[in-house]
C-alpha positions as CSV (number, residue, x, y, z in Angstrom):
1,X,24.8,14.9,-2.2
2,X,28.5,15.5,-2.0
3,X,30.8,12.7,-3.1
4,X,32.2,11.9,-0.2
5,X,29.1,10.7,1.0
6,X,27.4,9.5,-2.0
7,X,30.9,7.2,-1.5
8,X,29.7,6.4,2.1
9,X,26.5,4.9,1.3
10,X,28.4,2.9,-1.4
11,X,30.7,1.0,0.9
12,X,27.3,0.7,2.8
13,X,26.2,-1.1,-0.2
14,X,22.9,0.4,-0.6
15,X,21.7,4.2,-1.0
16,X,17.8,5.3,-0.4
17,X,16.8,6.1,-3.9
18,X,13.0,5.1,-4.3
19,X,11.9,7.2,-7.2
20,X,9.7,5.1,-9.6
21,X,11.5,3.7,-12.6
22,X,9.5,5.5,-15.4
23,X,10.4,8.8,-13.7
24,X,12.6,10.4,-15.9
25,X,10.3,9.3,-19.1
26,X,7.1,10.6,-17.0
27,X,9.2,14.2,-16.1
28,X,9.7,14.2,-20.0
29,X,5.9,13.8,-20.9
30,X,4.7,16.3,-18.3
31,X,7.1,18.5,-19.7
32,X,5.8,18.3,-23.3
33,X,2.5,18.2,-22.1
34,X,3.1,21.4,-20.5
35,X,4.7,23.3,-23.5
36,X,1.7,21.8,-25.6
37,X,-1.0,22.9,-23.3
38,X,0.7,26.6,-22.9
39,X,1.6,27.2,-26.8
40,X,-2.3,26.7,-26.9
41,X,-3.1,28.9,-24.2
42,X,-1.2,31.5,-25.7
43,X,-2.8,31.3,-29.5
44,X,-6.4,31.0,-28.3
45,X,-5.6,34.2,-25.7
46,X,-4.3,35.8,-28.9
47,X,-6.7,35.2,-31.3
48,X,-9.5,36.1,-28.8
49,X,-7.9,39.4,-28.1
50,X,-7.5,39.9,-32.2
51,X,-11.0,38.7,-33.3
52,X,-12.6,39.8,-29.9
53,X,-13.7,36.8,-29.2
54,X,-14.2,36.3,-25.1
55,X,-15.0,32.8,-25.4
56,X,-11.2,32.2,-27.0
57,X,-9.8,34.3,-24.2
58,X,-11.6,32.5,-21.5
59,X,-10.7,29.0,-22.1
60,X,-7.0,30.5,-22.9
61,X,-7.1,31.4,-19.4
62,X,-8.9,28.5,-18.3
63,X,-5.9,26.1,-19.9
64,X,-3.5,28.3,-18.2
65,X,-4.9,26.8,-14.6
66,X,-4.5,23.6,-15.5
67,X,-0.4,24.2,-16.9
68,X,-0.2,25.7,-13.5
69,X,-1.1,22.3,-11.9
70,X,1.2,20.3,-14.4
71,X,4.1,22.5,-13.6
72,X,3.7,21.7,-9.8
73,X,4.0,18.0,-11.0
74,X,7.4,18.9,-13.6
75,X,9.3,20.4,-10.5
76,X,8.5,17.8,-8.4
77,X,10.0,15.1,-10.9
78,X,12.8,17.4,-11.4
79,X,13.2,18.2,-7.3
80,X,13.4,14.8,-6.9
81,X,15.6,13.5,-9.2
82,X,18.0,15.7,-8.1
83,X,17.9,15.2,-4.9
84,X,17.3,11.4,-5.2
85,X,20.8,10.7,-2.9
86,X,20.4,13.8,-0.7
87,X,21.2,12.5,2.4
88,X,18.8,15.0,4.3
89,X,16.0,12.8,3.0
90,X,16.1,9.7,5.1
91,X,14.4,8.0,3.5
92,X,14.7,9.3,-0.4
93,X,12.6,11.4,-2.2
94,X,10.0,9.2,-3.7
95,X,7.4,10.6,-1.8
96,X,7.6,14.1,-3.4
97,X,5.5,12.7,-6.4
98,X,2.5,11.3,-3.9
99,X,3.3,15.6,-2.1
100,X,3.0,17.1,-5.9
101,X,0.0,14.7,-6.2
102,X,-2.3,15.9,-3.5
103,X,-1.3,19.9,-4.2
104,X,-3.1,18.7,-7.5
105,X,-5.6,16.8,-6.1
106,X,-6.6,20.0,-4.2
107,X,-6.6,22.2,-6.9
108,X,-8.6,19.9,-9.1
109,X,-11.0,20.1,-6.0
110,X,-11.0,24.2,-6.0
111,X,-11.7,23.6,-9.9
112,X,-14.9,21.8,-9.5
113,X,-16.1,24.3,-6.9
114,X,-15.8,27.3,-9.5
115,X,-17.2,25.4,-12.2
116,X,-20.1,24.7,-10.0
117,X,-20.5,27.9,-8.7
118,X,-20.6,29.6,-12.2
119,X,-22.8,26.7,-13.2
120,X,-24.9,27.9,-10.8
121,X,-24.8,31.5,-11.7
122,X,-25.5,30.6,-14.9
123,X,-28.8,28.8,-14.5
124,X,-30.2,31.5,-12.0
125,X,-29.1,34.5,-14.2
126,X,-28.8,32.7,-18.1
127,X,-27.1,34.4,-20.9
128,X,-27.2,34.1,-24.6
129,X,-24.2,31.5,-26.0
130,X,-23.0,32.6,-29.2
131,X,-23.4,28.3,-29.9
132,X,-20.9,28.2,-33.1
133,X,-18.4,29.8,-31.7
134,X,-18.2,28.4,-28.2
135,X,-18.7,24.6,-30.1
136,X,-15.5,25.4,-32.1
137,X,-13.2,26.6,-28.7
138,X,-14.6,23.3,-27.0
139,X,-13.4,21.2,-29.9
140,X,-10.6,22.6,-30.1
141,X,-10.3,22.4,-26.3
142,X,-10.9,18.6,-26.3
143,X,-8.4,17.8,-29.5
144,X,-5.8,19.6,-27.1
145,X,-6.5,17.5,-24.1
146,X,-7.5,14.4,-25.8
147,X,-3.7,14.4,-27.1
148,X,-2.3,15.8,-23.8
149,X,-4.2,12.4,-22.1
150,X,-2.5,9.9,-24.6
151,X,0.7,11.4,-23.6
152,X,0.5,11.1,-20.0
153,X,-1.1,8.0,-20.2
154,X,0.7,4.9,-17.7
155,X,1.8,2.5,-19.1
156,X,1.7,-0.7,-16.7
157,X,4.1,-3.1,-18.6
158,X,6.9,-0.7,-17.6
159,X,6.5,-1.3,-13.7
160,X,8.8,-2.4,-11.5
161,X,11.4,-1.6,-8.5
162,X,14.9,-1.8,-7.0
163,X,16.1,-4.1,-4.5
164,X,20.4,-3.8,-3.6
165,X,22.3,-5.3,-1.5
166,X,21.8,-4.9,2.5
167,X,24.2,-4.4,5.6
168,X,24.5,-5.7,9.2
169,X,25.2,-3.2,12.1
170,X,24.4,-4.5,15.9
171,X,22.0,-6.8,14.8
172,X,20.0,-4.9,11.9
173,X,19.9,-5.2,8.1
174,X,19.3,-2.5,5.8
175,X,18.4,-3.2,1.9
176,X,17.6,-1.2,-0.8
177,X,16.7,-2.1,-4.1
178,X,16.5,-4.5,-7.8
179,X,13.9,-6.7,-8.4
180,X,10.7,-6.7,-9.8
181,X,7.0,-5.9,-9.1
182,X,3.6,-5.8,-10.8
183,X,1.6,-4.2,-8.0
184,X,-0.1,-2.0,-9.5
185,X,-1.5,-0.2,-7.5
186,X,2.0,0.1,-5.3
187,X,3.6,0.8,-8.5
188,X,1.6,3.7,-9.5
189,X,2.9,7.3,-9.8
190,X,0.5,9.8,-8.3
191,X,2.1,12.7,-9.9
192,X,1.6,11.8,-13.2
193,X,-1.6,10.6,-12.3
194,X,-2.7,13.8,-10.9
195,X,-1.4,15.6,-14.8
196,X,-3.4,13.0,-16.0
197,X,-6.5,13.8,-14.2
198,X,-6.1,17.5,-14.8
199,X,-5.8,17.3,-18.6
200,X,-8.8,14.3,-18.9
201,X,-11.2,16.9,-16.5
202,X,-10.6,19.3,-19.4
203,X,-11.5,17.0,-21.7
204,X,-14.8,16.0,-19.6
205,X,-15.6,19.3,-19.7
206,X,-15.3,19.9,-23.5
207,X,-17.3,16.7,-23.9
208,X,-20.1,18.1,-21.6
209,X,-20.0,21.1,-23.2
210,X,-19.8,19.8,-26.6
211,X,-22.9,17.9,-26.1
212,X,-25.0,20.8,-24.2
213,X,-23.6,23.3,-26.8
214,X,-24.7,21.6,-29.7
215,X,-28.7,20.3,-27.9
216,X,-29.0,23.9,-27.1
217,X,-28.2,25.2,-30.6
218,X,-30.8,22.7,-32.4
219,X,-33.4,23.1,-29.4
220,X,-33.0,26.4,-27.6
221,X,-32.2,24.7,-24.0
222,X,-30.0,27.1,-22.7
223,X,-30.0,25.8,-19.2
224,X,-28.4,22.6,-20.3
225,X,-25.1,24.3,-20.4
226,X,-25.0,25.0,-16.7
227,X,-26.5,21.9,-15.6
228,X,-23.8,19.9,-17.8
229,X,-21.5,22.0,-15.7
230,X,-22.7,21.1,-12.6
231,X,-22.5,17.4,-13.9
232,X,-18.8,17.8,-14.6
233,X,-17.9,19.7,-11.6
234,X,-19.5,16.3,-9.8
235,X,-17.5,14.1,-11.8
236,X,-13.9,15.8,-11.0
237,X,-14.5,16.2,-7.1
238,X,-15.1,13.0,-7.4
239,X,-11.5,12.1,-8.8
240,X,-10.3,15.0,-6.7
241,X,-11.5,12.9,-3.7
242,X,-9.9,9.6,-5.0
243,X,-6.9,11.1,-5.6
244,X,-6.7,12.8,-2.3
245,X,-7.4,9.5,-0.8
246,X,-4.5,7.6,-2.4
247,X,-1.9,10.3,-2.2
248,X,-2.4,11.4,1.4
249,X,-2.4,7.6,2.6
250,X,1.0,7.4,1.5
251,X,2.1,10.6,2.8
252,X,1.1,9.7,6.3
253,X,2.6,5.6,5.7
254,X,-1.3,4.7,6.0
255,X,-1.5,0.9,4.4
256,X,-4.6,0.1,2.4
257,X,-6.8,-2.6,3.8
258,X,-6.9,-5.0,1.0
259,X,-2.4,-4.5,1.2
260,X,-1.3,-7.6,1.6
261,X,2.4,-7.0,2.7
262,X,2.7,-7.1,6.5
263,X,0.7,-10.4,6.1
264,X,3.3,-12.2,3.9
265,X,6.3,-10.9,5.6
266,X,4.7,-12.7,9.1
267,X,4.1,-15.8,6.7
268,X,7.7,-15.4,5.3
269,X,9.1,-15.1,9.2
270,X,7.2,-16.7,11.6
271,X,7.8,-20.3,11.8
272,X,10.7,-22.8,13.7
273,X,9.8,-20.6,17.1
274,X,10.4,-17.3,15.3
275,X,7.7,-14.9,16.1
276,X,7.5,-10.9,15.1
277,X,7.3,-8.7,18.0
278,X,7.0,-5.3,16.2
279,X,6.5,-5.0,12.4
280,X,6.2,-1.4,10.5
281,X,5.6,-1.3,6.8
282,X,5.1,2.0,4.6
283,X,5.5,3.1,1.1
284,X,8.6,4.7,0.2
285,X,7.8,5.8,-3.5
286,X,6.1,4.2,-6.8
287,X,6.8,0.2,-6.5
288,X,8.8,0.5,-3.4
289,X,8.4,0.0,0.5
290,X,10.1,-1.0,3.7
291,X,9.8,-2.3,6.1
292,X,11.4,-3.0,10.0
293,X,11.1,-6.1,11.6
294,X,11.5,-6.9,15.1
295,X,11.5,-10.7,16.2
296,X,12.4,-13.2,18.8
297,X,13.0,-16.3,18.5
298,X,15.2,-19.1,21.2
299,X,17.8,-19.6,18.2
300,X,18.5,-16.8,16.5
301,X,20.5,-16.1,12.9
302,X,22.2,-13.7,11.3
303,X,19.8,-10.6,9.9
304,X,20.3,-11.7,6.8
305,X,19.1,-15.0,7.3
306,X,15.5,-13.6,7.9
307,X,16.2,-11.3,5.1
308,X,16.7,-13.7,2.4
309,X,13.0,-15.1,3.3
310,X,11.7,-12.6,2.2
311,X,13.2,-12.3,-0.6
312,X,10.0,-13.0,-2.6
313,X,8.5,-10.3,-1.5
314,X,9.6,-8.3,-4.7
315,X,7.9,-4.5,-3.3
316,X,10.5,-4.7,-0.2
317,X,12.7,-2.4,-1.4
318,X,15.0,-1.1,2.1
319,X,14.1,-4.3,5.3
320,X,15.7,-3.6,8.6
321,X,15.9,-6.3,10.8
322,X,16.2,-6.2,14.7
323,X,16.6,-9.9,16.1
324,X,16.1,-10.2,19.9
325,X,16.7,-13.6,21.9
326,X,13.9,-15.5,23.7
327,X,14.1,-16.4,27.3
């Protein structure tokens, strides 16, 4: 944003930035994550090519999908931060986390397909598991991961939002951002969710595989690899679909059932004759939304008269305010 205009939306007394306020912390955790997850891609590609061992050079490969899918969620944080006051972005960029989010949650749900389909393969045409070996890569796999989770973990007591200071042009009101939340679910970050889901179905994986791996070896039951597979691919569609779910709702300003926003803002408003003609209310990034309110009333106020009942509302982070007379 140049500075002339980052200049213009400070006389306005307000910009549109609605990124979530662990976002630089979460870009430096996905970051780490990522150089953790690729330094171990690398050896176990290396030492499988040294010792010839294709089950090291397989799951090398395997992490390498997954790094893919947490860089998509590093470039959004970065893109975003960036371009937090771009002025091309009406309304901000807090969004591009929920975009990253769903790219993920699509590739998680092309990651359960293939681990199906081999799983598949495998129980139609079986082949003999070298079980020491491929017990030590999935340990190995899951001490990677397991550490990878922690890191990316959320951390709730951190949550909360922006709320500035509004203006009045022709009868609207325009706010953005400073106080505080604990919605949870309004608060949460979908892109470091979806890292978080990528590195924990690893994990799932090397559990499953862990635990067939190690049943086979004592009893011969070579079948329950693939079946565990097919039990894991099950599992992460299932978080794919989740994850889907939230992150395209937001993208398309689709407000859960259970959200009980637009409800309090007509309990904040409509009373003494006022009554809200036309009321829109979307998410606008982790722990923020806004929201326009149209409303009539025989005595009307100032915008900001309306604006300072709902004041409460702590997730409102940018209200615009249209106030019409009654005849």
């Amino acid at each position: 944003m140049s500075e002339a205009s980052h200049n213009e939306s400070a006389r306005l007394g307000h910009d549109h930035v609605f990124l979530g306020d662990d976002h630089r912390r979460n870009e430096r955790r996905t970051w780490f994550v990522i150089a953790l997850t690729t330094a171990t891609m690398a050896a176990e590609i290396a030492a499988g090519t040294f010792y010839g061992s294709m089950a090291l050079v397989a799951d090398g490969w395997h992490m390498s999908t997954h790094a893919a899918a947490m860089l998509i969620a590093a470039l959004a944080y970065v893109y975003a931060r960036r371009n937090a006051r771009n002025p091309r972005f009406t309304f901000g960029t807090g969004k591009l986390g929920d975009l990253a989010g769903f790219a993920s949650a699509v590739t998680l749900a092309l990651i359960a397909l293939l681990i199906g389909w081999e799983s598949l393969e495998r129980l139609s045409n079986p082949i003999a598991i070298s079980f020491p070996q491929a017990i030590s890569v999935a340990a190995l796999g899951l001490a990677v991961n397991l550490a990878c989770a922690w890191l990316l973990r959320e951390d709730h007591s951190h949550h909360h939002g922006h709320l500035g200071h509004g203006d009045e042009h022709h009868g609207q009101e325009h706010g953005g951002g400073g106080r505080h939340h604990h919605d949870d679910a309004a608060g949460r970050d979908n892109n470091l969710r979806a890292a978080y889901l990528h590195v924990l179905a690893d994990a799932l994986t090397s559990v499953l595989a862990i635990v067939a791996l190690v049943a086979g070896s004592i009893n011969g039951w070579i079948c329950l690899d693939p079946l565990m597979g097919l039990v894991g691919a099950l599992v992460i569609a299932r978080w794919s679909l989740s994850l889907v779910r939230d992150t395209g709702s937001v993208l398309v300003d689709y407000l859960p059932a259970g959200d009980r926003l637009p409800a309090d803002i007509r309990a904040a408003i409509e009373n003494d004759g006022v009554r809200i003609t036309d009321l829109h209310v979307w998410q606008l990034g982790p722990g923020h939304h806004g929201a326009i309110v149209s409303l009539m009333t025989r005595k009307p106020k100032s915008p900001s008269f309306y604006r300072h009942k709902l004041a409460h509302l702590r997730e409102l982070s940018h209200v615009t305010i249209e106030v019409e007379t009654a005849t």
